[in-house]
GUKE-671774 format. One record per residue: residue number from 1; residue in one letter; chain; z, x, y of N, C-alpha, C in turn. Coordinates in Angstrom, 3 decimals, padded with zeros to 6 digits. Last residue first. Example, Ala and Ser with C-alpha at 12.3 -4.5 7.8 and 13.67 -1.06 7.14 Angstrom:
BEGIN
2 S A 007.080 012.850 -002.250 007.140 013.670 -001.060 007.870 012.900 000.030
1 A A 007.800 013.190 -005.690 007.800 012.300 -004.500 007.800 013.200 -003.300
***
This chain:
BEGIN
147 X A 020.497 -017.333 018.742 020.384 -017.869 020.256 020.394 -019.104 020.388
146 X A 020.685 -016.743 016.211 021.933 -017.896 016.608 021.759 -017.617 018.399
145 X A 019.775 -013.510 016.629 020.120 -014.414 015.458 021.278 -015.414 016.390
144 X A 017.460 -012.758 018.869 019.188 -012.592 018.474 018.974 -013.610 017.125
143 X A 013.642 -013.247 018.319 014.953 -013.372 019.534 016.726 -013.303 018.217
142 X A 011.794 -010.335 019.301 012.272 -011.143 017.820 013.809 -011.596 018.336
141 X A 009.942 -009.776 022.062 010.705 -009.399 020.476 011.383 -010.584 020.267
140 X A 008.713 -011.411 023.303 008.121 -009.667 023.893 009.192 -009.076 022.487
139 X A 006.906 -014.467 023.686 008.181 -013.278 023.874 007.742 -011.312 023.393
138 X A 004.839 -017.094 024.839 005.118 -015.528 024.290 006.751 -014.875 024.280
137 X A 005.912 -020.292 024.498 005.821 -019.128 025.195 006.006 -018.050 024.130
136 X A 004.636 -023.578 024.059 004.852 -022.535 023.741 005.134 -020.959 024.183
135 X A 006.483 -026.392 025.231 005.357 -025.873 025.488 005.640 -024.398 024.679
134 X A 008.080 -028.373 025.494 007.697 -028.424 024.203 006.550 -027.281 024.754
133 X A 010.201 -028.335 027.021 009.236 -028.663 027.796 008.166 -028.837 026.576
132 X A 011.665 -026.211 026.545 012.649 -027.193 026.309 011.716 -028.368 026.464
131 X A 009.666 -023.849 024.698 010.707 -024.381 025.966 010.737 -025.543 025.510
130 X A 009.642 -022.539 021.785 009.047 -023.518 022.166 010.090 -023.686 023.522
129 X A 008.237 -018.466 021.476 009.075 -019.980 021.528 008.664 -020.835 022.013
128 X A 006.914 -016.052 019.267 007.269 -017.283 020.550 008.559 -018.292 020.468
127 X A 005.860 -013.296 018.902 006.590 -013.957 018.553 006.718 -014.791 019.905
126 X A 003.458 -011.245 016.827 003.422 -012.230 017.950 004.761 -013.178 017.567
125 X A 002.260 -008.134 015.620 003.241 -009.115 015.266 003.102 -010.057 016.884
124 X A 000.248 -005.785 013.784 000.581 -006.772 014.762 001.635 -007.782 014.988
123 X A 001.013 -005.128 011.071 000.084 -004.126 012.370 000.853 -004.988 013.553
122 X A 001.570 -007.035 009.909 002.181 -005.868 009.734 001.932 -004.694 010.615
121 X A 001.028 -009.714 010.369 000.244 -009.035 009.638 000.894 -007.755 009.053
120 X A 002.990 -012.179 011.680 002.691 -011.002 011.847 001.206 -010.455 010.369
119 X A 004.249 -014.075 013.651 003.196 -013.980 013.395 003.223 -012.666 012.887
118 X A 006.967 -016.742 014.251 006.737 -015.484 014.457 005.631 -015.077 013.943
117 X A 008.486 -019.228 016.798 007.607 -018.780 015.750 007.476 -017.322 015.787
116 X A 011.523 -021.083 017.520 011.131 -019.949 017.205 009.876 -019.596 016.337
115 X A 013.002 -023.519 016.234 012.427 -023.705 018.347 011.830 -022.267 017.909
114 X A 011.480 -025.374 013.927 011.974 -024.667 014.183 011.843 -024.237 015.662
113 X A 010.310 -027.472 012.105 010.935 -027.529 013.582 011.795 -026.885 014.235
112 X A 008.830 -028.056 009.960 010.113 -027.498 010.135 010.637 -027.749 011.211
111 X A 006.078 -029.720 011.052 007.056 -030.256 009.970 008.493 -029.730 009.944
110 X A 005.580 -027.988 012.644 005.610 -029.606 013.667 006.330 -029.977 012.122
109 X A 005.194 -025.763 011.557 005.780 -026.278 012.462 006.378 -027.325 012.621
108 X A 002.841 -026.139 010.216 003.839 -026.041 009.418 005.210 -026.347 010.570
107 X A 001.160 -025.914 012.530 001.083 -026.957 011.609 002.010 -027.059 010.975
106 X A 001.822 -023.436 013.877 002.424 -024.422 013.975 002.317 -026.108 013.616
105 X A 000.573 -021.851 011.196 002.090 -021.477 012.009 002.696 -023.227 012.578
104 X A -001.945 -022.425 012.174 -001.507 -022.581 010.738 000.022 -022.655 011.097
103 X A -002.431 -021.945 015.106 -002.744 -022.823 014.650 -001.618 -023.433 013.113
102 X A -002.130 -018.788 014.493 -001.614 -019.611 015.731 -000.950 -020.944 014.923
101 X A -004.387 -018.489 013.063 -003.146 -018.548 011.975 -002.103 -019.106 013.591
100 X A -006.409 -019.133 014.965 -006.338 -020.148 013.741 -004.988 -020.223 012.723
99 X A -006.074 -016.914 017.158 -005.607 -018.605 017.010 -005.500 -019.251 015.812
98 X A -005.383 -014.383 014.637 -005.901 -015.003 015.427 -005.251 -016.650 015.918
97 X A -004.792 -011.821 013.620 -003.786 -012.752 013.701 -004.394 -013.384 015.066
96 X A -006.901 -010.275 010.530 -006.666 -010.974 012.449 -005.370 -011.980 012.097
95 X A -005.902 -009.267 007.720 -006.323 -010.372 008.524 -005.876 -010.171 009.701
94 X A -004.927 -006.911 006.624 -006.505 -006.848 006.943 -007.001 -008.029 007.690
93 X A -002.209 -007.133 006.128 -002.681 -006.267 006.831 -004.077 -006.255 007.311
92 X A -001.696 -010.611 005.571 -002.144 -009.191 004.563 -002.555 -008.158 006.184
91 X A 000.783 -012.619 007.386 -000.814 -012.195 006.799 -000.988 -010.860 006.154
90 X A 003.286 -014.810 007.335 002.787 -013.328 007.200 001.347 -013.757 006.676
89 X A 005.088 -016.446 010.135 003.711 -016.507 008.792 003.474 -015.016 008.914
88 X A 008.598 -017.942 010.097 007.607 -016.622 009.979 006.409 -017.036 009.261
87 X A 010.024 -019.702 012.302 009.511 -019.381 011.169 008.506 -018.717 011.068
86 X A 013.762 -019.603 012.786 012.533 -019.115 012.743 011.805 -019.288 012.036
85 X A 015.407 -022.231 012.592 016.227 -021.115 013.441 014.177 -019.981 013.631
84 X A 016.599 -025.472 011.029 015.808 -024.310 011.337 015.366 -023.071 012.457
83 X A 019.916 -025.577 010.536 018.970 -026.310 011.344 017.948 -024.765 010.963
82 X A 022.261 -024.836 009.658 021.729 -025.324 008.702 020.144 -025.813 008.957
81 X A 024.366 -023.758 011.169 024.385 -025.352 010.934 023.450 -025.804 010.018
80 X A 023.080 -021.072 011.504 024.338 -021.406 010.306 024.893 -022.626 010.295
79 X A 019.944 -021.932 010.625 020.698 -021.609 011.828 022.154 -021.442 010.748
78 X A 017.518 -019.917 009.268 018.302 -021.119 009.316 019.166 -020.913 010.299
77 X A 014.008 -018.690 008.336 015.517 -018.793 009.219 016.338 -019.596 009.711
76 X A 011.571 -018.810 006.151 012.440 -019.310 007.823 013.435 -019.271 007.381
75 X A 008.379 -017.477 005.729 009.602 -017.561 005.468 010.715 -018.199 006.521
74 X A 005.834 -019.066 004.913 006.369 -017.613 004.146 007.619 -017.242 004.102
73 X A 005.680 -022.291 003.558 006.198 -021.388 004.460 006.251 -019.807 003.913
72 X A 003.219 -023.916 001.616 004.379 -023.534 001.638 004.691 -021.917 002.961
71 X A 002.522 -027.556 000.672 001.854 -026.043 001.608 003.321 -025.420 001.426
70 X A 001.025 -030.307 -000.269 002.030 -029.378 -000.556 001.569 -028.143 000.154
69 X A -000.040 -033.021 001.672 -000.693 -032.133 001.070 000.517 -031.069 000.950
68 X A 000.045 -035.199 003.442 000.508 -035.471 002.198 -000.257 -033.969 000.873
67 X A 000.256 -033.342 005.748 -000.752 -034.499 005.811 -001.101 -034.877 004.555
66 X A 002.435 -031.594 004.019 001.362 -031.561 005.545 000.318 -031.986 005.023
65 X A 005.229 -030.438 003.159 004.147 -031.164 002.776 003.440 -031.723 004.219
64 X A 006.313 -027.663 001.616 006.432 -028.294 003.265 005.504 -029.801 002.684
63 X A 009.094 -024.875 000.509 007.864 -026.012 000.074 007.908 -026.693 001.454
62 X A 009.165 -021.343 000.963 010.232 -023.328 001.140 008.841 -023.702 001.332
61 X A 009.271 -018.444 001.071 008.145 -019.814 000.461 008.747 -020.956 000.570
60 X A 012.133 -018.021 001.446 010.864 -017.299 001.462 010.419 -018.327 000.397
59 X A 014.750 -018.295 003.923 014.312 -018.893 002.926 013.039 -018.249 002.561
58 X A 017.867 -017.139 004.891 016.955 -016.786 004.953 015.955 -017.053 003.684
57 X A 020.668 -017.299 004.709 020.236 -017.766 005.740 018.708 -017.687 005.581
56 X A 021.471 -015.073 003.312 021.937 -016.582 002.762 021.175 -017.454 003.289
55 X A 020.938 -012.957 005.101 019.980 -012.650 004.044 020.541 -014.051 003.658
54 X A 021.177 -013.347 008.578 022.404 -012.752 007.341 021.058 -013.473 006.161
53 X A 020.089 -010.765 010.895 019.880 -012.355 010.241 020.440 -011.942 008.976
52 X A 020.387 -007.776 011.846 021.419 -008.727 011.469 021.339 -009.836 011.002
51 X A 017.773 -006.714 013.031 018.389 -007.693 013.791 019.326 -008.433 013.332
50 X A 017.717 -005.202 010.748 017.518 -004.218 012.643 018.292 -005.479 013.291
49 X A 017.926 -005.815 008.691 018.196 -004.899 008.871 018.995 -004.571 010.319
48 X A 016.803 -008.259 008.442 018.600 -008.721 008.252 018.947 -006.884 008.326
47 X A 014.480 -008.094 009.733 015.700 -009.438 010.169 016.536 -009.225 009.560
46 X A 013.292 -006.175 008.066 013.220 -006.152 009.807 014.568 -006.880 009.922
45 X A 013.135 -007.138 005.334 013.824 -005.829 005.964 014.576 -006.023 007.664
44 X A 011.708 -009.350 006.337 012.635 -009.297 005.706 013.374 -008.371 005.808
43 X A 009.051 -007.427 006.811 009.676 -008.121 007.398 010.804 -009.051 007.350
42 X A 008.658 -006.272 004.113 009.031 -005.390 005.299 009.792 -006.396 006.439
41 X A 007.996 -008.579 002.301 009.065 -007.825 002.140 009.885 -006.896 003.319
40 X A 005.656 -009.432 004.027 006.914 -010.253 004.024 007.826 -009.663 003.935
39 X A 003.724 -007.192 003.502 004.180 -007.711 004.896 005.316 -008.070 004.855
38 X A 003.568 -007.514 000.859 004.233 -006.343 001.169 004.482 -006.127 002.857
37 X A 002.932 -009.939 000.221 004.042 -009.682 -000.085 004.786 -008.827 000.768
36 X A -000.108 -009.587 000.840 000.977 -010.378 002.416 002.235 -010.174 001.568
35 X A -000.802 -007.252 -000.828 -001.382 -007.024 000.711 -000.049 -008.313 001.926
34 X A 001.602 -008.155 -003.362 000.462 -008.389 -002.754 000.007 -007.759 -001.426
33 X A 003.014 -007.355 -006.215 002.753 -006.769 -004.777 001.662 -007.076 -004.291
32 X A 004.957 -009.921 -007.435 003.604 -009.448 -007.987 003.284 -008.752 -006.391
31 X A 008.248 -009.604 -007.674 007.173 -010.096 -007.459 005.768 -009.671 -007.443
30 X A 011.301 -009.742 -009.269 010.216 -008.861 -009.062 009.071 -010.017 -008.472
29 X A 014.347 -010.911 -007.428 013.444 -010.678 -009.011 012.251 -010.611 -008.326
28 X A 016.256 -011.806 -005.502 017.181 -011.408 -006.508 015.697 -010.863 -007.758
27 X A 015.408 -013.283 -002.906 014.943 -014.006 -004.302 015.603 -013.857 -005.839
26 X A 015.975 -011.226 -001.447 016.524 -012.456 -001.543 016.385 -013.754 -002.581
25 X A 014.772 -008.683 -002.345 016.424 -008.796 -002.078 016.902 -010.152 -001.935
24 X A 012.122 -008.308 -004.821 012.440 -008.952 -003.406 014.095 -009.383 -003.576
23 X A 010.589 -005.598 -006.108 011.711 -006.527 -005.954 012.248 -006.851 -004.031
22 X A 007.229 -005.761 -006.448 007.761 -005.163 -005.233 009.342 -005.955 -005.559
21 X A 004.493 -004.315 -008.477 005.357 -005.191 -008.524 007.020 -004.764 -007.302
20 X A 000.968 -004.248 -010.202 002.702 -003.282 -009.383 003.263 -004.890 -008.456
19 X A 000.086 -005.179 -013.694 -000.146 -004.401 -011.848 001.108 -004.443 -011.999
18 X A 000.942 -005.415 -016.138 000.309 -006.624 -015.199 -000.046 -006.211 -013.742
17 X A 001.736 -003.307 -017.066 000.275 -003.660 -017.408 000.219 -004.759 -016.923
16 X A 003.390 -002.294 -013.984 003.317 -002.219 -015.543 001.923 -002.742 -015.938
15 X A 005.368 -000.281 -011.966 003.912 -000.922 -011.982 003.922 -000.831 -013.467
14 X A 007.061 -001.145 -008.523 006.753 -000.612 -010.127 005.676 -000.934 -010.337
13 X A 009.651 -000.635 -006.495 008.764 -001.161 -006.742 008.264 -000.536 -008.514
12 X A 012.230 -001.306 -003.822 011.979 -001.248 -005.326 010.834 -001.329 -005.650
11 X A 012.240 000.552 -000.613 011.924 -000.546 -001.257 012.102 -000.606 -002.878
10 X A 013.478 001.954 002.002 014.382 002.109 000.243 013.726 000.496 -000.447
9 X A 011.505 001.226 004.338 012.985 000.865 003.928 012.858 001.298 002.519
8 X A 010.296 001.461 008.244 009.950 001.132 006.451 011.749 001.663 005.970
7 X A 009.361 -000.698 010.491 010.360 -000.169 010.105 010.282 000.108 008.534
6 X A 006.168 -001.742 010.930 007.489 -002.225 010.426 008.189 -001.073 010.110
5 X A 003.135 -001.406 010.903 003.640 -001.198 012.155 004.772 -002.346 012.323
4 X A 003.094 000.508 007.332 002.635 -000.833 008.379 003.460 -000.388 009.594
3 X A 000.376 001.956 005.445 001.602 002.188 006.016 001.704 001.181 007.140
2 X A -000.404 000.160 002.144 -000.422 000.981 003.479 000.680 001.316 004.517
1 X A 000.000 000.840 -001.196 000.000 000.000 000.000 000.000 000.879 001.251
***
């Protein structure tokens, strides 16, 4: 895998006759290493490393259903009331983080409802919020845990 624009970390990984394989800390068991795994995993790192989000708090793939269709989150952040707090879309290092994943992000959105989005690829990252005004704003980093 490549080298990403994430904090890198003491990851687990392996490789057997099914391919290589990345253990994920919140899930507790191996996962198949994908190009967006190996986003997620780093970014995971990021939030309960650099910014303290407590790892209990922190869901990867939660099922959604959008426009009676099953979809699933890469990952969100709970508040410690339980409310949704961030939600993350990861892309593989090779995808644009264009309007359209914009777009994808807050389709899933408007179902979680989380006041916090985050975007990343691993190169790139975009994080927002929603004002009080429902409108979306840029931010410039990854806001406190429990703002």
């Amino acid at each position: 895998m490549i080298e990403l624009n994430l904090p890198s970390y003491d990851f687990q990984a392996r490789k057997t006759e099914e391919g290589y394989f990345i253990f994920c800390i919140l899930r507790k068991k191996w996962l198949v290493l994908t190009p967006e795994e190996w986003v997620r995993q780093h970014f995971v790192h990021l939030l309960t490393s650099h910014y303290a989000y407590p790892k209990s708090l922190l869901k990867i793939e939660g099922g959604l259903s959008l426009n009676r269709t099953a979809k699933r989150s890469d990952l969100v952040m709970y508040s410690r009331d339980g409310l949704p707090f961030l939600l993350v879309e990861c892309k593989a290092p090779e995808v644009k983080i264009t309007p359209s994943v914009l777009e994808q992000a807050m389709r899933y959105n408007h179902v979680i409802q989380a006041p916090f989005l985050a975007l990343s690829n691993g190169m790139e990252h975009f994080i927002f919020r929603f004002t009080k005004q429902g409108k979306l704003e840029r931010m410039e980093d990854v806001p406190p845990f429990g703002e």
